[in-house]
N, C-alpha and C positions, 0 to 999 in steps of 0.2 A: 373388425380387421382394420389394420391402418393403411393409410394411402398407399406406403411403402410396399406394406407384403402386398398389396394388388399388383405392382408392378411386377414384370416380367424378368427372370434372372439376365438377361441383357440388358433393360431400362437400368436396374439396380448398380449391375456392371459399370456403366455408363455412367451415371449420378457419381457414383463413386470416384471413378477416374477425373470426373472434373471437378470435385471440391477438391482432391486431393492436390491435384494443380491448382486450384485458387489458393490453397492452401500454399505452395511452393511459393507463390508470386506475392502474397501476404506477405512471407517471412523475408522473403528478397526487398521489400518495402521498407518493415521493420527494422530491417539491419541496415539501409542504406538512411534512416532518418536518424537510426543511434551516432551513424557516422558524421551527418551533416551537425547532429546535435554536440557530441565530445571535440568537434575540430572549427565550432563556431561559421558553420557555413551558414546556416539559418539567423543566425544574428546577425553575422556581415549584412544579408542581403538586405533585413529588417532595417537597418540601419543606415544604410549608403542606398538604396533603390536598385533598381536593374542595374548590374553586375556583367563585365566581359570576364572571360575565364584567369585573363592576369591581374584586373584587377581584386577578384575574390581570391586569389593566391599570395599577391602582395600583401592582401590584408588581413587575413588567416596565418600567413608566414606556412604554408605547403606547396606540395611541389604542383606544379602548374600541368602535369600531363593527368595527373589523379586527378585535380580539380575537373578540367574537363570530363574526363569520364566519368566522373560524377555526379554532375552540372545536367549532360545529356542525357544521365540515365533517372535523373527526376522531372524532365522533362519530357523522355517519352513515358514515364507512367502517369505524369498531366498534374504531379505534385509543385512542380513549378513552372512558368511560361517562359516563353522565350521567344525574341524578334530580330529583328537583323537578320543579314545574310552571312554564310557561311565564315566570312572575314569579319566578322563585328557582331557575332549573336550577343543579345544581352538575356539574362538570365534573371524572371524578381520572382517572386513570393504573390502568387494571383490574390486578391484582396480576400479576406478572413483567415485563411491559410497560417497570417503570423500571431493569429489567438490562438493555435492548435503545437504553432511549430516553433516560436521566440517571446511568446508573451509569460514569461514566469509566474505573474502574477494571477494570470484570466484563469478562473474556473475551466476553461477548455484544452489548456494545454496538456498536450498528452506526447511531448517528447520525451517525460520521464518515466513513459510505461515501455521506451523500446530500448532505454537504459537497463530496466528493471528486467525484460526479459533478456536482454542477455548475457545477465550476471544469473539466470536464473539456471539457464544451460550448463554454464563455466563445469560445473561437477558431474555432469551427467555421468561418466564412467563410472565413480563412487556409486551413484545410485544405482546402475545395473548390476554392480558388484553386489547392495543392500539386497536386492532384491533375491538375488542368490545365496545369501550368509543370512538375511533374515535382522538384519543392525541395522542401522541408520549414516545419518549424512549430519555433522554437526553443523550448529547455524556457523558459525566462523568461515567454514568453506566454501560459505556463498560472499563472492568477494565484495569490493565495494561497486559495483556498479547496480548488483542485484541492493544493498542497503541501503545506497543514496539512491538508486529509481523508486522504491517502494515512499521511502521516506518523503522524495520532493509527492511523486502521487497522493499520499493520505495527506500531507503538508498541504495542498491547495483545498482540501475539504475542512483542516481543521481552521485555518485564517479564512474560509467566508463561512461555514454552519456550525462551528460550535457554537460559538457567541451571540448569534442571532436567531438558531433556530433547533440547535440541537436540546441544548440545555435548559431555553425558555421553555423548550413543549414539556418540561418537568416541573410545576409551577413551583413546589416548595424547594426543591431543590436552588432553582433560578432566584428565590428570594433569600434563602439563605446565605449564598454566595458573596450577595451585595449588603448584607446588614454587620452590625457590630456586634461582639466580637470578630475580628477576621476570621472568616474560616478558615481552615487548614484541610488540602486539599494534596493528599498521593495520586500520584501518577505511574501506576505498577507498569512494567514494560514499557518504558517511556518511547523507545525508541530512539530517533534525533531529538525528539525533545517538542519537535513542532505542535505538539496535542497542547503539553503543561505550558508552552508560551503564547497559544492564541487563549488559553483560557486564565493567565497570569492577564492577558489586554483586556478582554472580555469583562474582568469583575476587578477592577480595581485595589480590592481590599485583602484579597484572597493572597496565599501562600500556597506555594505548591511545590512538592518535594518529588522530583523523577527519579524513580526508581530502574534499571535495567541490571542486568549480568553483563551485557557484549559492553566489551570494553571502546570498539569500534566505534559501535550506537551513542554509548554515553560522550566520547570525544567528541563528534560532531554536534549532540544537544547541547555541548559546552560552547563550541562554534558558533551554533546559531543563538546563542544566548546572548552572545558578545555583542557591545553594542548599542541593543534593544534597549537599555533603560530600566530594564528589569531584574537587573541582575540580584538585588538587596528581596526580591519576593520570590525568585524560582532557583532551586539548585538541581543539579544532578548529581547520582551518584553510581557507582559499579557497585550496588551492593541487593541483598537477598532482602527484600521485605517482610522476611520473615523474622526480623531481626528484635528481638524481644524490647531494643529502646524504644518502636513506633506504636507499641499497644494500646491499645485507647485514645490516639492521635487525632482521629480524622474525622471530620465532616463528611468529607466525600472520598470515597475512591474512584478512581477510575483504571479501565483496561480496554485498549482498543486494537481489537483485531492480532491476539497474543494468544489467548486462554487455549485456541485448537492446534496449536503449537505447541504444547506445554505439555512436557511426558507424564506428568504425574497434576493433572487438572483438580481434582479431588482437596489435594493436601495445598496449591494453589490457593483456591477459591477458601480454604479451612485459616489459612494464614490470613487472609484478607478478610474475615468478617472482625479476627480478631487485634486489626489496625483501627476500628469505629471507633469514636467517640461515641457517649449518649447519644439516639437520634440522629445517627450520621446515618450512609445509604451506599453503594455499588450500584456505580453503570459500567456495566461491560458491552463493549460493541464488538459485534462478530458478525462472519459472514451470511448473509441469505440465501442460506440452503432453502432448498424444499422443505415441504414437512414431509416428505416420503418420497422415497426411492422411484423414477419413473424412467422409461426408457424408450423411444430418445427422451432427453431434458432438453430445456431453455438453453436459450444461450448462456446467462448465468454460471446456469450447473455446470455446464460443459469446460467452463473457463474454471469453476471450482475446483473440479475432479483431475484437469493439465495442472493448476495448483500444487493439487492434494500430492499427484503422482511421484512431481517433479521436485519438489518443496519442503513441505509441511510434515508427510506422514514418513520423508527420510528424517526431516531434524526432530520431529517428535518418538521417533525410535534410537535415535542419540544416546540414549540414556535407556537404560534399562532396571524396573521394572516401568513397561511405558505403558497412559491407555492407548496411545497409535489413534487416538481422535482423525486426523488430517482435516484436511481444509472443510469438506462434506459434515458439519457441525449441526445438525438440527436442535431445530428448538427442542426436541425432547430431551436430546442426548443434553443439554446444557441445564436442565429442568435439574433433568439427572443426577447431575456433580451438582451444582448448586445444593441439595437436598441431599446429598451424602456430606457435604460440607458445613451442615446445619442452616444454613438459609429456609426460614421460615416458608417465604413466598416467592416470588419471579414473577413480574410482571413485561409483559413486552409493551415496549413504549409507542406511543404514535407517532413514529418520527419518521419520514418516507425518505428512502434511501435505496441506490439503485443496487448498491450493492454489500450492506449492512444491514442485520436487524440490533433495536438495539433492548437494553435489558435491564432492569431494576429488581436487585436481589436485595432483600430485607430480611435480616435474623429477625 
């Protein structure tokens, strides 16, 4: 029996009522840091030190009565400090705070995840409609805040562990990258592109070609391409990798965090063995389900299944005929399609990740 069913239909009652309230005050967080984060108030403060409320408005260019109520209401939830008396408060960023909440570069920043959820909402009518009609939610409808927050997120994993610990824990892999002939290296569902240009830095010699459909996605890989130095070894495109010019192409492929999205995975993964070169190989990375259904789950799952709900299982019913994967992808289920795609083997890589596993498909 679990802890839970021991407790008394009142404890239960109770528990409930106050996540669900922590829950309210979570999301009241989340939305007020999306805001400091799209109107530059975490950067000002980062930037210039404790802050009175005209000068964060002057320097923002907003209106100065928002500012304050905004100012004091990340104050009383203790996101940020504040001194002075009621004529002269000044407002900063308590030290570590601007690796979480201005540091774009630091592994810790997670102002792109309160971007990301709420572009994730933007649709939710559509989806109560899916749910009723039995269709889906095309990815297009999730606007740009849900594909730039996902983007900058998986974007801080792919500029510090590709390169240094995703790809080495693959040894043959990691030596082929860096020898001559240059590899040639797809990047199916590229996304913004951030995966094909930390791994364009990564190996020097390597070619990588991003592949996506969203037209959205591939503009912005273009974006972030620009620039970089790299433009002569990584392109992007809007196009179908299925496209009989790249057959026999590649070294490597790669797919990160796509394939449970994918209405038709199957015919997918079938297109993708037949982009290898001789001796080339498939890493796909996906999410870290469980291997079996448990209830309650982890934090993890929990965040999978708000994924799957809100997400994943409407833009993977998009298209019809669909497998309706959603976010909740086990290893089995990926064994699965791998092997109806003709992939010989699947191997799961050792590569520890909090919220990925990753995967080595070999014809």
């Amino acid at each position: 029996m679990t802890e839970q069913a021991m407790h008394t239909p009142e404890q239960r009652r109770d528990e409930l009522l106050e996540r669900l309230f922590e829950a309210v005050l979570g999301m009241s967080d989340l939305y007020m840091v999306y805001i400091g984060d799209r109107l530059g108030y975490y950067d000002g403060l980062a930037d210039r030190g404790p802050a009175t409320v005209p000068e964060l408005a002057v320097a923002t260019g907003t209106h100065e009565r928002y500012v304050r109520e905004w100012l004091e209401q990340q104050a009383v939830t203790g996101i940020l400090e504040v001194s002075g008396g009621e004529t002269d408060r000044r407002f900063s960023l308590p030290e570590g705070h601007a690796e979480v909440l201005a540091e774009r570069d630091n592994p810790n920043y997670l102002a792109p995840f309160a971007r990301m959820m709420a572009g994730l909402v933007r649709p939710l009518p559509e989806v109560i409609e899916a749910f009723r009609s039995g269709g889906g939610v095309p990815y297009a409808r999730y606007d740009a805040d849900f594909c730039e927050g996902q983007a900058e997120m998986n974007g801080l994993q792919f500029d510090n562990l590709l390169g240094d610990e995703w790809l080495p824990a693959v040894p043959d892999v990691h030596a082929r990258l860096g020898q001559d002939p240059p590899a040639r290296v797809a990047d199916v569902a590229c996304g913004s592109g951030r995966s094909s240009i930390a791994l364009a830095r990564a190996y020097p010699n390597v070619r990588v070609d991003g592949f996506d459909l969203d037209e959205y996605s591939v503009g912005l890989a273009q974006e972030n391409l620009s620039g970089t130095g790299l433009e002569d070894r990584v392109s992007f495109e809007v196009r179908d990798a299925g496209d009989d010019t790249f057959s026999g192409s590649y070294d490597l492929v790669t797919m990160f965090e796509a394939l449970h999205d994918m209405p038709r995975p199957v015919e997918v993964l079938r297109t993708i063995r037949g982009l290898l070169a001789e001796g080339g190989t498939v890493i796909v990375a996906d999410e870290r389900a469980a291997d079996t259904f448990t209830a309650p789950g982890d934090e993890v799952e929990r965040l999978l299944y708000g994924w799957s709900v809100l997400h994943c299982l409407p833009v993977g019913m998009s298209e019809q005929p669909s497998a309706a994967t959603g976010t909740v992808m086990r290893a089995e289920t990926l064994r699965q399609y791998a092997s109806e795609a003709g992939f010989c083997e699947v191997e799961v890589l050792p590569i520890e990740n909090d919220f990925w596993r990753f995967y080595r498909l070999m014809p």
